[in-house]
Gaussian input, Z-matrix of N, CA and C with variables (Angstrom, degrees):
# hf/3-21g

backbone

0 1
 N
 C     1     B1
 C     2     B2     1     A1
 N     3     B3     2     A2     1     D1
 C     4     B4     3     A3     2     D2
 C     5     B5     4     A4     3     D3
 N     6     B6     5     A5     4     D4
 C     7     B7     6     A6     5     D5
 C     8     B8     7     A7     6     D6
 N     9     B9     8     A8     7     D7
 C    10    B10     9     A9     8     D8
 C    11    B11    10    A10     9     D9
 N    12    B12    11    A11    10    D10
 C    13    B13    12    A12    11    D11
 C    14    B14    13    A13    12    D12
 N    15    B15    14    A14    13    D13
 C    16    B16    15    A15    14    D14
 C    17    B17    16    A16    15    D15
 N    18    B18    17    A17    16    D16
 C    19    B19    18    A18    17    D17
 C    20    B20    19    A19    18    D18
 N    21    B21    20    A20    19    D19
 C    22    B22    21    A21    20    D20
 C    23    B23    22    A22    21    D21
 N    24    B24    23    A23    22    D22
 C    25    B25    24    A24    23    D23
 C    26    B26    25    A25    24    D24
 N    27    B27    26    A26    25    D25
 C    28    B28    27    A27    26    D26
 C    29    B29    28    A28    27    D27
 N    30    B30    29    A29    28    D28
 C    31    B31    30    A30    29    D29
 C    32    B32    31    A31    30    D30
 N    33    B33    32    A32    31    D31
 C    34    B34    33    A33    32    D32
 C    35    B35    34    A34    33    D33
 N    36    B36    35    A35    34    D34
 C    37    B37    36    A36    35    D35
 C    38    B38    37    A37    36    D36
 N    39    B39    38    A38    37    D37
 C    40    B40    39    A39    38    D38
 C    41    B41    40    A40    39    D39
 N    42    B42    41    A41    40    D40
 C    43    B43    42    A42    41    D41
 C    44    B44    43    A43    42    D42
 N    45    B45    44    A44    43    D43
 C    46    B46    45    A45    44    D44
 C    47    B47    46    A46    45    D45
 N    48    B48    47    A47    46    D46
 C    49    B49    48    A48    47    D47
 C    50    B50    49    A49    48    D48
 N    51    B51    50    A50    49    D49
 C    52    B52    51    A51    50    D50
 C    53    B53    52    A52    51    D51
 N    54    B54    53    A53    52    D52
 C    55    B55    54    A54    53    D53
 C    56    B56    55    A55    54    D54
 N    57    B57    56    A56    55    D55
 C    58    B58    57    A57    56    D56
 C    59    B59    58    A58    57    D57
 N    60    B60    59    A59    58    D58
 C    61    B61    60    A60    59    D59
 C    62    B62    61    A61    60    D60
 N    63    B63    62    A62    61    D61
 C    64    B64    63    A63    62    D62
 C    65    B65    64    A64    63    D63
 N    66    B66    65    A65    64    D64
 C    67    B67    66    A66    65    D65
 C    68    B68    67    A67    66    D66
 N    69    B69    68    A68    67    D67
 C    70    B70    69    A69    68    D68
 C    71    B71    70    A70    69    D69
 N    72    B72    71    A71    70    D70
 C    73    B73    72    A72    71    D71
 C    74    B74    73    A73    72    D72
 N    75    B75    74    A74    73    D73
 C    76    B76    75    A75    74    D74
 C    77    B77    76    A76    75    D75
 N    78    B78    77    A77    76    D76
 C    79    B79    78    A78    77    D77
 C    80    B80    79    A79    78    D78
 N    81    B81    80    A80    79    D79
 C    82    B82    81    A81    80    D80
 C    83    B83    82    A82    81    D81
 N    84    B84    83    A83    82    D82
 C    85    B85    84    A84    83    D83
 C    86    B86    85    A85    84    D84
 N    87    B87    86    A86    85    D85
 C    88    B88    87    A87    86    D86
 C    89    B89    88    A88    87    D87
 N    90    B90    89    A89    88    D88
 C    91    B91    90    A90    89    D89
 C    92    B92    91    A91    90    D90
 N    93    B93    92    A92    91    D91
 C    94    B94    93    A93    92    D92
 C    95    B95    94    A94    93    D93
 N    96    B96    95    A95    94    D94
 C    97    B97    96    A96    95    D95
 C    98    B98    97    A97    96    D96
 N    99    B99    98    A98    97    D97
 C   100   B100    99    A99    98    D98
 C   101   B101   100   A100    99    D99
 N   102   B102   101   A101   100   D100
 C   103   B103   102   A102   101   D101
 C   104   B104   103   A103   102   D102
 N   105   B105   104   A104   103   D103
 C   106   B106   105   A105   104   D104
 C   107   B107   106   A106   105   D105
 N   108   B108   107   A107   106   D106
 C   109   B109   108   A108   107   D107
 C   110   B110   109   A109   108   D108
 N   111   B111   110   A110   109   D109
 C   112   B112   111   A111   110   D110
 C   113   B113   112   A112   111   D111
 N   114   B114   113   A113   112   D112
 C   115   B115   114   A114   113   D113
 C   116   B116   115   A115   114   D114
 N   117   B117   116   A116   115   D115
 C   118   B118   117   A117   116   D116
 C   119   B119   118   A118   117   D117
 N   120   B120   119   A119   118   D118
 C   121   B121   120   A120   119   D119
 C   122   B122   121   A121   120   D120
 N   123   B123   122   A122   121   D121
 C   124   B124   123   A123   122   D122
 C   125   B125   124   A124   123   D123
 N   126   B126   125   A125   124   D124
 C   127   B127   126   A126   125   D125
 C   128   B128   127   A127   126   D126
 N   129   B129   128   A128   127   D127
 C   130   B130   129   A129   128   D128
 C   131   B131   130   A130   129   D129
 N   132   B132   131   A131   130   D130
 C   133   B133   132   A132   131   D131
 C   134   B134   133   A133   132   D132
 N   135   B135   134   A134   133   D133
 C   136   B136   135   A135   134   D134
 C   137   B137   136   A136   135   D135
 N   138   B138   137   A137   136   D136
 C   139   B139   138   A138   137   D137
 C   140   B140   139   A139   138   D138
 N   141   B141   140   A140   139   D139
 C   142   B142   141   A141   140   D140
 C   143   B143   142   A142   141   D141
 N   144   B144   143   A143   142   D142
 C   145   B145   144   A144   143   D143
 C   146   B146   145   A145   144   D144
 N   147   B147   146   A146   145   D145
 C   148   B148   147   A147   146   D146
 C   149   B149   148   A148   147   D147
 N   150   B150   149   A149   148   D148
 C   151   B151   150   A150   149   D149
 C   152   B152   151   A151   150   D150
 N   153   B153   152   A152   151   D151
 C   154   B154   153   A153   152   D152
 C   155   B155   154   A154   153   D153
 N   156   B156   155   A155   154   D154
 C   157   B157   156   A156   155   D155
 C   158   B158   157   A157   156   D156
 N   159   B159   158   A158   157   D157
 C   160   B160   159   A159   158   D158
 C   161   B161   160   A160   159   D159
 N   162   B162   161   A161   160   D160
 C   163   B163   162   A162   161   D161
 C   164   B164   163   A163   162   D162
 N   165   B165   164   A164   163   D163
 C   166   B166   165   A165   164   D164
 C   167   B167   166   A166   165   D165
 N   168   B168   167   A167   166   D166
 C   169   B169   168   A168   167   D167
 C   170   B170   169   A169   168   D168
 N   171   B171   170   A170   169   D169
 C   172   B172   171   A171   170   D170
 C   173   B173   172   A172   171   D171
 N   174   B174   173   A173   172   D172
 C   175   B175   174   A174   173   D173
 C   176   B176   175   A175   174   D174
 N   177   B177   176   A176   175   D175
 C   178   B178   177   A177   176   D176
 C   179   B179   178   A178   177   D177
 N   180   B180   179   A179   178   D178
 C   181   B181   180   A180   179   D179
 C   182   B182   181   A181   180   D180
 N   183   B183   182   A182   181   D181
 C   184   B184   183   A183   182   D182
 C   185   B185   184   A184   183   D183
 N   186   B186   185   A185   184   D184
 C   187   B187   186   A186   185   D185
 C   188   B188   187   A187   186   D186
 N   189   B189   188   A188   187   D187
 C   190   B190   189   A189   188   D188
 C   191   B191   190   A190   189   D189
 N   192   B192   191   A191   190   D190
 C   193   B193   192   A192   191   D191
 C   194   B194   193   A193   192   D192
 N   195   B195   194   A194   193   D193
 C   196   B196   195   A195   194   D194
 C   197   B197   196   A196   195   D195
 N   198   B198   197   A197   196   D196
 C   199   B199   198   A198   197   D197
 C   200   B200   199   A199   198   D198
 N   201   B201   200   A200   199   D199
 C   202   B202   201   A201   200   D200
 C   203   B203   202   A202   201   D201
 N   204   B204   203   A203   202   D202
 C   205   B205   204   A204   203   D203
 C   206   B206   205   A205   204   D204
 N   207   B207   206   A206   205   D205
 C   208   B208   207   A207   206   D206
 C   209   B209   208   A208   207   D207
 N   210   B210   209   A209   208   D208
 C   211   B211   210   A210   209   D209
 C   212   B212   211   A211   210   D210
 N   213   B213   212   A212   211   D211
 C   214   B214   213   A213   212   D212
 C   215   B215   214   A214   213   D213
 N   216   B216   215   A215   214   D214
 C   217   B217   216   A216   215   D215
 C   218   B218   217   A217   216   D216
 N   219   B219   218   A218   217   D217
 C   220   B220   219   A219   218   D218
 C   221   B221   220   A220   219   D219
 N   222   B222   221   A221   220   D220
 C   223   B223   222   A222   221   D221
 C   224   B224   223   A223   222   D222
 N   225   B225   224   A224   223   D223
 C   226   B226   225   A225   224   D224
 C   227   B227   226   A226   225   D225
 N   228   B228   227   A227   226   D226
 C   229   B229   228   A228   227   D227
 C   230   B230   229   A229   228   D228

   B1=1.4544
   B2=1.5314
   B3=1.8269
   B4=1.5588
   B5=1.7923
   B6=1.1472
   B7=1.8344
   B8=1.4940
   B9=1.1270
   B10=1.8821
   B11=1.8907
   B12=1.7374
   B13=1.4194
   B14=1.8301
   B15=1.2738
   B16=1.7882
   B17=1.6792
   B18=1.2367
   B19=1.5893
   B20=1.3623
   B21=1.2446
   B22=1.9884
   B23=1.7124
   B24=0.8361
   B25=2.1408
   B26=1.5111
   B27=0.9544
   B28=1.4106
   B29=1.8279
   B30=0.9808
   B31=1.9591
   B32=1.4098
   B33=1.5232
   B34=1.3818
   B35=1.5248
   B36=1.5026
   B37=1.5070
   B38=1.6236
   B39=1.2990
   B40=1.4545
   B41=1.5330
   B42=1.3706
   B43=0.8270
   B44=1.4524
   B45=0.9867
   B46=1.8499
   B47=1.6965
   B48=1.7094
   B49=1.6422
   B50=1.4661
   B51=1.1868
   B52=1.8978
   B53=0.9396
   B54=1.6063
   B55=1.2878
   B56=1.4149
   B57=1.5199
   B58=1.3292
   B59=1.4930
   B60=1.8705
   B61=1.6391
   B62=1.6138
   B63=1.2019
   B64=1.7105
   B65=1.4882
   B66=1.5121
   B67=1.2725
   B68=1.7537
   B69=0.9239
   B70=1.3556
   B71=1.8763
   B72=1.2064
   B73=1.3926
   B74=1.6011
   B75=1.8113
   B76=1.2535
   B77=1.6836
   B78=1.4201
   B79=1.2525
   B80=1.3807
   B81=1.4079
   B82=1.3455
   B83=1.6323
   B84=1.2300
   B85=1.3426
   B86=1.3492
   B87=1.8313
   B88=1.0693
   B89=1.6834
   B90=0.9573
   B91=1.7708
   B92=1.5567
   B93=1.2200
   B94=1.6697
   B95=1.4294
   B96=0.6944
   B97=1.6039
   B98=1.7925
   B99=1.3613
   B100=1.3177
   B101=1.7427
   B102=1.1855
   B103=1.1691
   B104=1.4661
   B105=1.7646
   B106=1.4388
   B107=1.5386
   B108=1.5602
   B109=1.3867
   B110=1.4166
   B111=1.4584
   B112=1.5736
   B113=1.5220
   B114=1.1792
   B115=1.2542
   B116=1.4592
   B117=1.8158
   B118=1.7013
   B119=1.7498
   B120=1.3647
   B121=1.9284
   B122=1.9591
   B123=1.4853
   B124=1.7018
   B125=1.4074
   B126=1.7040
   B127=1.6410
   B128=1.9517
   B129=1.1159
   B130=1.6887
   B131=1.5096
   B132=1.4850
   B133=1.7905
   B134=1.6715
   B135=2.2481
   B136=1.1673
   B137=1.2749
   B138=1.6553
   B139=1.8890
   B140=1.6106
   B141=1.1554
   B142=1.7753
   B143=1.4483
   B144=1.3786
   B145=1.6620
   B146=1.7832
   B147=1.3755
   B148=1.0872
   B149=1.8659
   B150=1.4423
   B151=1.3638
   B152=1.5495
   B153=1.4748
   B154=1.4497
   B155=0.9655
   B156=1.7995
   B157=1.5372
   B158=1.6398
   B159=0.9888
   B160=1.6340
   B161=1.5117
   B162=1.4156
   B163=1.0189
   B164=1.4285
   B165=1.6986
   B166=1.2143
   B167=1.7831
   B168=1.7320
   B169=1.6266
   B170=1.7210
   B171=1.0708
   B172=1.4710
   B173=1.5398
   B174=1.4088
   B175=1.3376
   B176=1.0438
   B177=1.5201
   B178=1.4631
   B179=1.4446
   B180=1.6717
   B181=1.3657
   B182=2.1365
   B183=1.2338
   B184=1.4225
   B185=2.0078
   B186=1.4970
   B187=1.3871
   B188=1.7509
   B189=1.1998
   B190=1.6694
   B191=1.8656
   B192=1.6258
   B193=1.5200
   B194=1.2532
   B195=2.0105
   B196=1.4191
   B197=1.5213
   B198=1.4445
   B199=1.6571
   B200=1.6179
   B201=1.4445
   B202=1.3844
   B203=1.9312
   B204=1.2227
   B205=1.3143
   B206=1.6663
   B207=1.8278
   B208=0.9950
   B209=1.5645
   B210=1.2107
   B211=1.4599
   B212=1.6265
   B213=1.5695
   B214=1.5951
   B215=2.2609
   B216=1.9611
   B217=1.5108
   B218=1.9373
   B219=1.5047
   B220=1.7969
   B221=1.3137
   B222=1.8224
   B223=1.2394
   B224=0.9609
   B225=1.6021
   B226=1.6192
   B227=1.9167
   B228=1.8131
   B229=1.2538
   B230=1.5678
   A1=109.96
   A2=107.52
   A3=82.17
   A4=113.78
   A5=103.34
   A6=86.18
   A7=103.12
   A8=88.02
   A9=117.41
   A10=119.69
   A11=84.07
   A12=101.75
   A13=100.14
   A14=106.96
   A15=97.44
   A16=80.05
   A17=153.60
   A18=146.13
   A19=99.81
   A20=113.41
   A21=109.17
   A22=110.05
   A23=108.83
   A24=114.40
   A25=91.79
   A26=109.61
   A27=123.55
   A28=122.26
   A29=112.11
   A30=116.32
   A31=111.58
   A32=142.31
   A33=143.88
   A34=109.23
   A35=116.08
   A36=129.34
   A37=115.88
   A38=116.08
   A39=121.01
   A40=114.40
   A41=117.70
   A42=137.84
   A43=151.31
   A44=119.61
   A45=113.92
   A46=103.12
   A47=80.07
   A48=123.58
   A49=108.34
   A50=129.25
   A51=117.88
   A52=109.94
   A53=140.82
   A54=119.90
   A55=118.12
   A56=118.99
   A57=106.66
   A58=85.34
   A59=107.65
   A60=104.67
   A61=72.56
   A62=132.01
   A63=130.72
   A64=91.43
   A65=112.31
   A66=128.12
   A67=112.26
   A68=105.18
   A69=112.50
   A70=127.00
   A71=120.98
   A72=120.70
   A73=126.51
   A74=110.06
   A75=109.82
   A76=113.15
   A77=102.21
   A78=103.34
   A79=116.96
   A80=126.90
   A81=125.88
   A82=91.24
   A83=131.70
   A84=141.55
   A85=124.57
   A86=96.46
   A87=107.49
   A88=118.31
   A89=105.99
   A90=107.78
   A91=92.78
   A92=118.34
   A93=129.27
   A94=75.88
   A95=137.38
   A96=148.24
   A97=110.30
   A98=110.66
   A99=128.60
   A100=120.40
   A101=101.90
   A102=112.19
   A103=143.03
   A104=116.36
   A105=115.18
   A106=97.27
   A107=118.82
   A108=115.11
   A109=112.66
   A110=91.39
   A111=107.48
   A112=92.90
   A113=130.10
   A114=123.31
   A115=118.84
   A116=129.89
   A117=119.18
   A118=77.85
   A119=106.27
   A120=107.02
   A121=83.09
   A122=94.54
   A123=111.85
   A124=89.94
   A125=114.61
   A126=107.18
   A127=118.11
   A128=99.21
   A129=106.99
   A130=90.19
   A131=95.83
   A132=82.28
   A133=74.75
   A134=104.49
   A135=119.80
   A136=94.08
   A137=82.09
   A138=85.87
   A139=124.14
   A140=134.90
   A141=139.71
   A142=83.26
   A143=111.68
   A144=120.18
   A145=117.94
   A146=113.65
   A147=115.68
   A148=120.98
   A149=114.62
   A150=115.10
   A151=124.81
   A152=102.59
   A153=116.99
   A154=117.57
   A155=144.71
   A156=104.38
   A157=92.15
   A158=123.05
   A159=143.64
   A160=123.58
   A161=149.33
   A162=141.03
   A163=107.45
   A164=95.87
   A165=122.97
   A166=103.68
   A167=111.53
   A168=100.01
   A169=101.34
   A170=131.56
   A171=98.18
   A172=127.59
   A173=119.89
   A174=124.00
   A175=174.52
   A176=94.77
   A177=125.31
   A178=112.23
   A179=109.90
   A180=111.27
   A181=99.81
   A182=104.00
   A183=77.99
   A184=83.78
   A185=97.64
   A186=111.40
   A187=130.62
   A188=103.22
   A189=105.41
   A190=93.44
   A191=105.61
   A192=92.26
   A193=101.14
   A194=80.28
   A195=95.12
   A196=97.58
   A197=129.83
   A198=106.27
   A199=133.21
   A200=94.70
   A201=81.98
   A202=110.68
   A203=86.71
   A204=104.66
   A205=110.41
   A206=120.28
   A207=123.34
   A208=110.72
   A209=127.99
   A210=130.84
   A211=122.63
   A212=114.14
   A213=82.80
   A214=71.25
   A215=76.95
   A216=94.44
   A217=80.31
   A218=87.76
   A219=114.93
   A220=110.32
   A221=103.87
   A222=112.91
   A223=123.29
   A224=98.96
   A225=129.58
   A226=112.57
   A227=107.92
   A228=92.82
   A229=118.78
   D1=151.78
   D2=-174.94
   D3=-108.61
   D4=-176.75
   D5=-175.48
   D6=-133.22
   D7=139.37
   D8=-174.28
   D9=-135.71
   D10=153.69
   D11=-174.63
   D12=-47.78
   D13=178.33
   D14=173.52
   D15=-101.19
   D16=-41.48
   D17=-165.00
   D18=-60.88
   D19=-45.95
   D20=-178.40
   D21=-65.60
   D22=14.69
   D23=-171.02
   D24=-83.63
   D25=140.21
   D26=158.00
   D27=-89.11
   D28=146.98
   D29=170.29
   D30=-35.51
   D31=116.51
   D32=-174.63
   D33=61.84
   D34=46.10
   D35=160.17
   D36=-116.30
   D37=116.21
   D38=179.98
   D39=-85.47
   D40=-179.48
   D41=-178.57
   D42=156.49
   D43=124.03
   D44=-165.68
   D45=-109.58
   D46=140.50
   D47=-165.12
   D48=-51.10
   D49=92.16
   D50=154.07
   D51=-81.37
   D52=-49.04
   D53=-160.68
   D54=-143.95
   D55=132.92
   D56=-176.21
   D57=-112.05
   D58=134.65
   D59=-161.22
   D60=-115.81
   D61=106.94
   D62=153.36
   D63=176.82
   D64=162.89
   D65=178.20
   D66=-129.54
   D67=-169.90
   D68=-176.80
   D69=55.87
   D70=-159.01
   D71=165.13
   D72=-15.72
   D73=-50.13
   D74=-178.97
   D75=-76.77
   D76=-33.78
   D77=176.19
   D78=-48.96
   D79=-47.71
   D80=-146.75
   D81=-99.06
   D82=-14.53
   D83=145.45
   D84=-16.75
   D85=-90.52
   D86=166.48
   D87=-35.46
   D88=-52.32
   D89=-144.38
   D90=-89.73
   D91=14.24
   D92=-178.14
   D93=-96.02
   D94=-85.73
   D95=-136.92
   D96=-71.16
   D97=-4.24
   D98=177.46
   D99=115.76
   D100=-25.06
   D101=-175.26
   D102=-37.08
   D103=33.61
   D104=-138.21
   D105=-119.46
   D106=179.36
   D107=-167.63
   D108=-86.98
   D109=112.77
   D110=175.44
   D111=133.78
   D112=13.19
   D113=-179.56
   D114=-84.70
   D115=133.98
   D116=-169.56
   D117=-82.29
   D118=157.85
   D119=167.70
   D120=-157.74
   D121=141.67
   D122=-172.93
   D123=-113.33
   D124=129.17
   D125=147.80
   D126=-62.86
   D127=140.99
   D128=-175.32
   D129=-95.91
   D130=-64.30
   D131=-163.66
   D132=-155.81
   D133=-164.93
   D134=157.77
   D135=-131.80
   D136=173.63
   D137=-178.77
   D138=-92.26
   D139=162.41
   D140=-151.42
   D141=-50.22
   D142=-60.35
   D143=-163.52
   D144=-58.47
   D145=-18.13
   D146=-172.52
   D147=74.44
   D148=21.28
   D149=171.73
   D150=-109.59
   D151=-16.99
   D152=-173.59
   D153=-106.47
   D154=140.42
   D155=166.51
   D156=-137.19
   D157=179.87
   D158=-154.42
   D159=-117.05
   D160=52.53
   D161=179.44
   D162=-69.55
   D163=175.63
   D164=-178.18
   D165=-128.03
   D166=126.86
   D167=-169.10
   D168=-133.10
   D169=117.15
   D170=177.55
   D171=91.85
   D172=-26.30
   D173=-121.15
   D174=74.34
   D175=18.83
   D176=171.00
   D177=-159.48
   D178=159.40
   D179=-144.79
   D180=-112.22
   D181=138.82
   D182=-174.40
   D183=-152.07
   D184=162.33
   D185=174.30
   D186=-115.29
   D187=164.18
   D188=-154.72
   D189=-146.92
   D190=128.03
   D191=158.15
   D192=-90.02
   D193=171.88
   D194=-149.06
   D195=-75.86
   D196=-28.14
   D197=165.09
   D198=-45.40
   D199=-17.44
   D200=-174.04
   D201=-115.52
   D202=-2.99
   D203=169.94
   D204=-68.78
   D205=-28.19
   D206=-171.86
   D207=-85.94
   D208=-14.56
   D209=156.76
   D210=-50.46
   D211=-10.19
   D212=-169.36
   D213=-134.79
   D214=152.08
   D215=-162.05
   D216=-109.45
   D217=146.92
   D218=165.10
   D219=-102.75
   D220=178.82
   D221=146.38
   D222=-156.67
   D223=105.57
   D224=-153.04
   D225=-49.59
   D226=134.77
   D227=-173.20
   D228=-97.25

């Protein structure tokens, strides 16, 4: 399987969580919100502007810019 940024995902691309590469504040962020290794997370969409984008985790839908969206690595299914 291959592995990708979660910002490089395209709309109806899955994928489960190996690595969240950042520390501090965002880290503990993310992984508040579910975001941890071994997690399935679906791209929903991005936003018109191209800064926001929209997953689906769990069962509920939540958003990430895309900088910080680019900290945590998948492995795309």
């Amino acid at each position: 399987m291959a592995e990708k940024r979660l910002n490089e995902m395209e709309k109806g691309e899955k994928g489960r969580v190996t690595e969240i590469a950042t520390s501090g504040y965002l880290r503990q962020r993310v992984m508040d919100m579910g975001v941890v290794r071994g997690a399935k997370i679906e791209v929903v969409r991005n936003a018109p502007l191209g800064d926001l984008m929209e997953f689906l985790l769990k069962g509920y839908n939540f958003t990430l810019r895309k900088e910080d969206a680019a900290n945590i690595l998948l492995e795309v299914e």
